[in-house]
TORKOLVEX-918558 format. One record per atom (N, C-alpha, C): residue in three letters; x, y, z. Coordinates in steps of 0.001 Angstrom, whole numbers, plus 500000, padded with zeros to 6 digits. Example, Ala and Ser with C-alpha at 12.3 -4.5 7.8 and 13.67 -1.06 7.14 Angstrom:
ALA513190494310507800
ALA512300495500507800
ALA513200496700507800
SER512850497750507080
SER513670498940507140
SER512900500030507870
END
This chain:
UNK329791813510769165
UNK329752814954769304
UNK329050815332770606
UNK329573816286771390
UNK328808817010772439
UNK327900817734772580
UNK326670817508772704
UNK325774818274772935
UNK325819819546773194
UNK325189820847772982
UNK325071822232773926
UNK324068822075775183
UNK324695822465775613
UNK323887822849777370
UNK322852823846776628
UNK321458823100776977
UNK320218823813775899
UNK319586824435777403
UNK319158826250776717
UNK318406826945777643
UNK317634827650777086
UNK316632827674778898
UNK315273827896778021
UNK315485829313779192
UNK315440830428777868
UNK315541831719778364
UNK314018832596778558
UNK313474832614779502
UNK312294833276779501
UNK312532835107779552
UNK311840835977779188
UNK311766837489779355
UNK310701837658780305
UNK310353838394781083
UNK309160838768781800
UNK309112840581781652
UNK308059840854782105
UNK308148842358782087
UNK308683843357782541
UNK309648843205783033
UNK310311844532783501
UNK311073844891782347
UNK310653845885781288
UNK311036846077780095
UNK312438847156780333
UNK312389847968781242
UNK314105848417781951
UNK314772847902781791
UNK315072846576781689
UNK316076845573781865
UNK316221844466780695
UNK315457844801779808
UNK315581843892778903
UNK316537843936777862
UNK317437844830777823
UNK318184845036776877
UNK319622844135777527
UNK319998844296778655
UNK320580843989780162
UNK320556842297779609
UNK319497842315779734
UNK319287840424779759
UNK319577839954778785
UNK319293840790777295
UNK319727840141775858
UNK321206840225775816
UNK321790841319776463
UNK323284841133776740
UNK323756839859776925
UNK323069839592778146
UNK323758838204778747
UNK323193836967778170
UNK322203836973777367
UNK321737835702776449
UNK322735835836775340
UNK323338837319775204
UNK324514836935774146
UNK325763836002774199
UNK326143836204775424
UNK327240835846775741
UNK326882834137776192
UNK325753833901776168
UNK325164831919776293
UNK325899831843775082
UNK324959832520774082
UNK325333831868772639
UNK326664831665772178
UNK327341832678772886
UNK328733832831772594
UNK329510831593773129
UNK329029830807774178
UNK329213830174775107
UNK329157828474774127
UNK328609828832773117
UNK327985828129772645
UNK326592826840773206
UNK325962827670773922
UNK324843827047774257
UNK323571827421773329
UNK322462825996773847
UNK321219826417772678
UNK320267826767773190
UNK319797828122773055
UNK318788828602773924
UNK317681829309772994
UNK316531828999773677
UNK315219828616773430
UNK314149829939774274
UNK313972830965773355
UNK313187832254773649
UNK311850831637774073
UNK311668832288775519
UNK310242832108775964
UNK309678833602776486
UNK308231834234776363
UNK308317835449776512
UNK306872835168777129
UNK307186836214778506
UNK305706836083779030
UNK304751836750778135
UNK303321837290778430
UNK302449837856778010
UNK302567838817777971
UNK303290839633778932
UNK303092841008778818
UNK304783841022778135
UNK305440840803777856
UNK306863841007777224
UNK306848840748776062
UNK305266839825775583
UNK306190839253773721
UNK304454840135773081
UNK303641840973774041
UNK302327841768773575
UNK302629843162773607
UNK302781843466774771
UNK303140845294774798
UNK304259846348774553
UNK303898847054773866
UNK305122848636773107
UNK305093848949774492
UNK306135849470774470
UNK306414850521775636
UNK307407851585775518
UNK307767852210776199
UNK308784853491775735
UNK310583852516775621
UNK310533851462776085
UNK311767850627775995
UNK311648849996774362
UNK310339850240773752
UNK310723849298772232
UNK309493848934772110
UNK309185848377771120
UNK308212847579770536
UNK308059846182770886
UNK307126845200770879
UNK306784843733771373
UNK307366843094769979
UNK306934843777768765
UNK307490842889767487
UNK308868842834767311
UNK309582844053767935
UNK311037843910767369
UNK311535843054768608
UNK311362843177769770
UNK311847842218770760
UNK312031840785770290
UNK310266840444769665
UNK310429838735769185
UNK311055838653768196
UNK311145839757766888
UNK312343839575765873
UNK313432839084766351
UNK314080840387767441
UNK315588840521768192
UNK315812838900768443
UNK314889838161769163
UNK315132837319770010
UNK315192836104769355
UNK314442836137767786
UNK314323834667767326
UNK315522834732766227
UNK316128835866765887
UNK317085836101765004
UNK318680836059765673
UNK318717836098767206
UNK319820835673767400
UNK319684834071768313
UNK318826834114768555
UNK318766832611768757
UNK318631831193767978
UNK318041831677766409
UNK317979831055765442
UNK316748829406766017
UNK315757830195766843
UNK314976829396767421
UNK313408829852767301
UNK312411829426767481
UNK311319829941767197
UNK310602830235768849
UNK309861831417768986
UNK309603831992770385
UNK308158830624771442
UNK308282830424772509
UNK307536829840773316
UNK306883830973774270
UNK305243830941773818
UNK304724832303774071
UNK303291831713774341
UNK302840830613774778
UNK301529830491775274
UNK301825829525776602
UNK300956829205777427
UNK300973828521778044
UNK300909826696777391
UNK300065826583776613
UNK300674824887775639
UNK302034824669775458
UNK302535825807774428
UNK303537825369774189
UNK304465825182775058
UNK304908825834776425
UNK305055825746777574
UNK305443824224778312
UNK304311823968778397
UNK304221822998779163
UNK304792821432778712
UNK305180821394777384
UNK305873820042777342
UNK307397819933777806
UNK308102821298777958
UNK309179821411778393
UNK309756820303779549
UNK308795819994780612
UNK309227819166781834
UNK309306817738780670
UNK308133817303780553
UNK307933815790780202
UNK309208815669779466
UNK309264816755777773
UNK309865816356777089
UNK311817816687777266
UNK311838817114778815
UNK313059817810779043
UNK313888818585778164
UNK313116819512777659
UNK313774820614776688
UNK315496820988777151
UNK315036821173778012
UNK316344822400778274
UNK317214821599779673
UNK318144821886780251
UNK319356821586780812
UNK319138822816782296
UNK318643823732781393
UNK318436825230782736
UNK317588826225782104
UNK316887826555783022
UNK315546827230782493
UNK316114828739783167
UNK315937829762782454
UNK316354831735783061
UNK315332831845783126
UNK315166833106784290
UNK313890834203784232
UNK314488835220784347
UNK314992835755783126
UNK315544837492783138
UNK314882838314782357
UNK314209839001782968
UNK314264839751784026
UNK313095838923784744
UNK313197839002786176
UNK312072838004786775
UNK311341839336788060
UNK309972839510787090
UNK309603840313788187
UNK308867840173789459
UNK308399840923789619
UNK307757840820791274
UNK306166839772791053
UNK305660840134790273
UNK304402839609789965
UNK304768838079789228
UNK306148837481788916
UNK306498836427788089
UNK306702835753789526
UNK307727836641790885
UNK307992835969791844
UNK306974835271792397
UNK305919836147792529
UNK304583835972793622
UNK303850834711792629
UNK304070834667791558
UNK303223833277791054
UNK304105831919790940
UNK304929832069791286
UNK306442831104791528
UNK306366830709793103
UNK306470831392794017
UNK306083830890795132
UNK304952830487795689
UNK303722830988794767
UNK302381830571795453
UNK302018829042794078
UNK302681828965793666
UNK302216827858792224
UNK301474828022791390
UNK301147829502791329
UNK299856830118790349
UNK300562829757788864
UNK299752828835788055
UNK300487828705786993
UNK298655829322785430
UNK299063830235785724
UNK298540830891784500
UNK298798831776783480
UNK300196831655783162
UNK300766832368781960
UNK301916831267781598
UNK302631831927780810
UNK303415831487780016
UNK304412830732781104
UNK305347832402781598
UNK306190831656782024
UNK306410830824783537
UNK305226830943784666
UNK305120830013785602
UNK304830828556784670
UNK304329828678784151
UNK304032827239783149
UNK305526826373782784
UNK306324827155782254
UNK307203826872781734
UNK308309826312783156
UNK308119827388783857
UNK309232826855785313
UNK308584825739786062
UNK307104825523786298
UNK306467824635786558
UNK307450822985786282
UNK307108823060784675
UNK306942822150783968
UNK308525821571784088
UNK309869822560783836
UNK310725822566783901
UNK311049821761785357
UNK310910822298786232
UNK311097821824787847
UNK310447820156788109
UNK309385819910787628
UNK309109818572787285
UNK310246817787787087
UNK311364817856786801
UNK312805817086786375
UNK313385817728787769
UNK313421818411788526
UNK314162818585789348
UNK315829819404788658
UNK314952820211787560
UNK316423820608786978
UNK316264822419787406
UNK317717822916787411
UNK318219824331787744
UNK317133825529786704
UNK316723826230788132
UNK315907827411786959
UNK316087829080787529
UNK317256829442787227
UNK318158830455787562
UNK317138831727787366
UNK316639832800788004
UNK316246834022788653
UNK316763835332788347
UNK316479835956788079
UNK317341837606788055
UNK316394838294787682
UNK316432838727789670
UNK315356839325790040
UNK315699841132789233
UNK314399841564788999
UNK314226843119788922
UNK312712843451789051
UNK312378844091790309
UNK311633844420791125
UNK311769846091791901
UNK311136846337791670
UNK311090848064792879
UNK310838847608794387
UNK310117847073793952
UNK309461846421795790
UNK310210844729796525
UNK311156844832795852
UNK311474843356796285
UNK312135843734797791
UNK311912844333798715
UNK312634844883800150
UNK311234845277800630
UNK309894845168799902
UNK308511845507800847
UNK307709844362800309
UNK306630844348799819
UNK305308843296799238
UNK306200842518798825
UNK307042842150797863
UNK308053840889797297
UNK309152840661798055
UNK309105840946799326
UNK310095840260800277
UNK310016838746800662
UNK308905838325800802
UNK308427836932801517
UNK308208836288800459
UNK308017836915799067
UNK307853835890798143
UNK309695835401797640
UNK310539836769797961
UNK311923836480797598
UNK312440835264798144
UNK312299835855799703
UNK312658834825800959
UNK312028833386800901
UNK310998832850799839
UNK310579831928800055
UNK311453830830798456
UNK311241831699797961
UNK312004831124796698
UNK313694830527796666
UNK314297832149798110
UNK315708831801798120
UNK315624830113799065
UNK314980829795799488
UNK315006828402800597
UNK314640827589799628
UNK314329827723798326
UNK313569826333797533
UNK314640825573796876
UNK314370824500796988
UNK314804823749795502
UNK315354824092794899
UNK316251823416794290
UNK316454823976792403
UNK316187825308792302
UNK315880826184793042
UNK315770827970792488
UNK317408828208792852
UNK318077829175792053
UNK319407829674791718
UNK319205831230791175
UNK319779832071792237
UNK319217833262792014
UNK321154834170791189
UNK320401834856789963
UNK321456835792789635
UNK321750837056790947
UNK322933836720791620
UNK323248837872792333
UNK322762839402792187
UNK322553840073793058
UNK321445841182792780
UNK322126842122793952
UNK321758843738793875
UNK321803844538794557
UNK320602845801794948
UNK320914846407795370
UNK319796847688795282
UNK320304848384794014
UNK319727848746793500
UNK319980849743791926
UNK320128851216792504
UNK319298851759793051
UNK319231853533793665
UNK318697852800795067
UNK319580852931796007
UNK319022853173797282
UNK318274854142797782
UNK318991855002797533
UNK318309856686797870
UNK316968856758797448
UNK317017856810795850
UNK315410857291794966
UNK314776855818795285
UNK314946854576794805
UNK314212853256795428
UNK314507852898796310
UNK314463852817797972
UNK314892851732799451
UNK314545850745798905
UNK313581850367797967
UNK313274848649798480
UNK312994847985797042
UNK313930848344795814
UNK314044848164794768
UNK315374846787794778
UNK315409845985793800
UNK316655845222793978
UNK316603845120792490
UNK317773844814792240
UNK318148844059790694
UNK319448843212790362
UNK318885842281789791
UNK320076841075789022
UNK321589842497788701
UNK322626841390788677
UNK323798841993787813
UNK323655840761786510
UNK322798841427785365
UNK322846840769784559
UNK324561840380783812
UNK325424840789784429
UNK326537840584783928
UNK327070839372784772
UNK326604839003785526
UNK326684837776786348
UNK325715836353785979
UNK324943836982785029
UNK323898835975785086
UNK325084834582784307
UNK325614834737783112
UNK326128833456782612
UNK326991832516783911
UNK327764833465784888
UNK328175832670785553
UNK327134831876786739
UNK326204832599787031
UNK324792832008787588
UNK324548830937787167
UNK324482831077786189
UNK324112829529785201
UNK324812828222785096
UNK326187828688785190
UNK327357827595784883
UNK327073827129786389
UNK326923827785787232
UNK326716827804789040
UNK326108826437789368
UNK324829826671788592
UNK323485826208789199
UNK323615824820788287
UNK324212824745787269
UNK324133823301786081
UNK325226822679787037
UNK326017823237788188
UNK326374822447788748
UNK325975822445790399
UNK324705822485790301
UNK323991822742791596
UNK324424823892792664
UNK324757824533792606
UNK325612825343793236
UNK324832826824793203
UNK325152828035794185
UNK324633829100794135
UNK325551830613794020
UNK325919831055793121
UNK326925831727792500
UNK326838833301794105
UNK328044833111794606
UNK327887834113795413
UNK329097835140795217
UNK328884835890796323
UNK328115836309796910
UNK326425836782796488
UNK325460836520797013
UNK324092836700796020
UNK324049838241796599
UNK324030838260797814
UNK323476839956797900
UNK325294841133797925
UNK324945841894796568
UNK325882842956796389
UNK326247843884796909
UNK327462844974796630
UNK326814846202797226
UNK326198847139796459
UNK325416847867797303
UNK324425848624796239
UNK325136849377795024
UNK324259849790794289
UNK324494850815793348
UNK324667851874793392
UNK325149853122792558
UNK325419854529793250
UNK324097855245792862
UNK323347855023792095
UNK322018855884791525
UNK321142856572792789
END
C-alpha cells in the first residue's frame, strides 16, 4: 500500500487569513494527504474578532482526525523522527518570517521548521504580512534565496489602502506543495495585485 504524502500544516497569526488556509488544508485532505495541525502561540491561545482559539483547535483536529502540535517539545521531534514529507506555514507572518531568517527558534512554529529543515525536506510559505514591501522585505528577500524554502505565490491584497502589504493566493497553496515535494518553485511567485 502507498503511503500519504504526510503534512505538517502550521497556522501562525494572521487570523484574516485563516479561514483562506483551512480552505486549502481542505483540499490536502481531499488530496488524500495526512496532515498534522501545528498552531503557533498566538493562533491556538487568542479570541479575536475572526473566532475563538478553542473552535479553531476543534475545527482543525476534527478535520484532520489528528491531535494539535502546540508547544515547542512537541515540535521538535519532527526533524529526527521525520514526521512529515512537507512542512506549511499558512498563514506565515511577518514576525514568523523575521524568526525564520534570523534562526530565532522560540515558539512553536520556528521549532517545528527548524527541526523539519534538519532533513533538508520542502517547507512551503504563504506569506500574509502588511509590511512585507517595508521592515519584512529583507527578511522576505532572504528566505526567497534559501534552501528548501518554497514560497505560495503571493500578491499585494489593496495596493491603494496597503503599498507594502503582500499575501499568499491560498488557492495556490496545494499546487505550491505538489511544486516543492518535487523541489521545484510554483510560479509565477509574484502576482498581479488585487483590486481592494
Amino acid at each position: 500500500m502507498i503511503q500519504p504524502i504526510r503534512v505538517g500544516f502550521a497556522l501562525t497569526g494572521s487570523f484574516c487569513t485563516h479561514d483562506r488556509a483551512l480552505s486549502a488544508l481542505q483540499i490536502l485532505l481531499d488530496k488524500g494527504y495526512a496532515v498534522t495541525p501545528i498552531l503557533s502561540e498566538a493562533a491556538g491561545t487568542l479570541d479575536t474578532r475572526f473566532g475563538a482559539a478553542a473552535a479553531l483547535r476543534d475545527r482543525l483536529e476534527r478535520m484532520t482526525g489528528n491531535p494539535i502540535l502546540d508547544t515547542v517539545v512537541a515540535a521538535e521531534p519532527i526533524g529526527p523522527k521525520q514526521l512529515f514529507d512537507v512542512l506549511v506555514v499558512a498563514p506565515c507572518t511577518a514576525n514568523t518570517l523575521a524568526k525564520l531568517q534570523a534562526g530565532i527558534v522560540d515558539g512553536t512554529v520556528p521549532m517545528a521548521v527548524k527541526s523539519h529543515l534538519r532533513g533538508g525536506r520542502p517547507v512551503v510559505l504563504a506569506v500574509s504580512t502588511n509590511d512585507a514591501l517595508a521592515a519584512s522585505a529583507a527578511n522576505l528577500g532572504a528566505l526567497l534565496a534559501r534552501r528548501h524554502y518554497y514560497f505560495v505565490p503571493f500578491r499585494q491584497d489593496a495596493p491603494r489602502a496597503k503599498p507594502r502589504s503582500l499575501v499568499a493566493d491560498f488557492t495556490l497553496l496545494p499546487e505550491a506543495v505538489e511544486a516543492a515535494l518535487a523541489g521545484e518553485q510554483l510560479q509565477p511567485i509574484l502576482l498581479a495585485p488585487g483590486d481592494a
